[in-house]
N, C-alpha and C positions, 0 to 999 in steps of 0.2 A: 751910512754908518755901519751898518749890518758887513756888509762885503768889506770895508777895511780888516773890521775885527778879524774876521775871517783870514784875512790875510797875513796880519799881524801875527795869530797863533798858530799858524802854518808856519809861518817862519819860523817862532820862536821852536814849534814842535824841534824841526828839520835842523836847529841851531845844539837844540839841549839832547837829544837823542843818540848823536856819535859820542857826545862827549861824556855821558853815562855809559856808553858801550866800550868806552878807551878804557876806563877801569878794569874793565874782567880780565884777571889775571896779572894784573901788576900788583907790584907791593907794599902795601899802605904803609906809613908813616907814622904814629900815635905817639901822645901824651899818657900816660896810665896813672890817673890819678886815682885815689882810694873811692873804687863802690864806681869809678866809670873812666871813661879815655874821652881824649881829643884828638881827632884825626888833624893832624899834621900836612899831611899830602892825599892825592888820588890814590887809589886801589881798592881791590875787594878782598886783600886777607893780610896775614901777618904770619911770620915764623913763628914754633917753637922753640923756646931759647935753648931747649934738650933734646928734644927728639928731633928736629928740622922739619916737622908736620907743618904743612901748610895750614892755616883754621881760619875759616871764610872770618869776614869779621861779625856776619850775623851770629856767628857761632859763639866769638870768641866770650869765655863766660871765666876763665882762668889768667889773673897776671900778678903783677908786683910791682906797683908805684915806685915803688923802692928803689928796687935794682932795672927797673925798666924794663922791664919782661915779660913774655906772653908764654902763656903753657897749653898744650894741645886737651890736658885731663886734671882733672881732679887729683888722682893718684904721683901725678908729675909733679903738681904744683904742692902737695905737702913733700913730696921726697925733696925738692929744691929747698922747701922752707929751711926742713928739718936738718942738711946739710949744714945751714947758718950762714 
C-alpha cells in the first residue's frame, strides 16, 4: 500500500505542478466584490485600470466592485474615486 501511495502523489505532484506554472504571467480574471475578489480565470496578476501597471495578485490590495477595477496604489485609487 505504501508504494501505491507513493505513486499516486508522484503523479498527482507531476499533474498539478505545470499547471501552477502556466499561470506565471497570464492575466487573471476577477470578480471584485467589497473587502475581496473571485478569480474568475487562471493568472498571477491583473491590470491597472489607469496606469496599465501590472499588480501580482498577492499584491493586489486596491479596487472597485463597482466599476470593476484594479488600481496599482492607494493614491490611484482615491484620484479614480474622487473623479466620480
Amino acid at each position: 500500500a505504501r508504494g501505491t501511495a507513493g505513486i499516486v502523489l508522484k503523479g498527482l505532484r507531476d499533474y498539478i505542478a505545470p499547471m501552477l506554472m502556466s499561470q506565471s504571467g497570464r492575466l487573471a480574471r476577477l470578480h471584485y466584490l467589497p473587502g475581496s475578489f473571485r478569480q474568475l480565470s487562471g493568472g498571477d496578476h491583473v491590470v491597472c485600470a489607469v496606469s496599465g501597471e501590472k499588480i501580482p495578485l498577492d499584491a493586489l490590495r486596491y479596487w472597485c466592485a463597482q466599476r470593476q477595477e484594479a488600481y496599482a496604489t492607494a493614491e490611484i485609487s482615491t484620484r479614480r474615486h474622487l473623479e466620480g
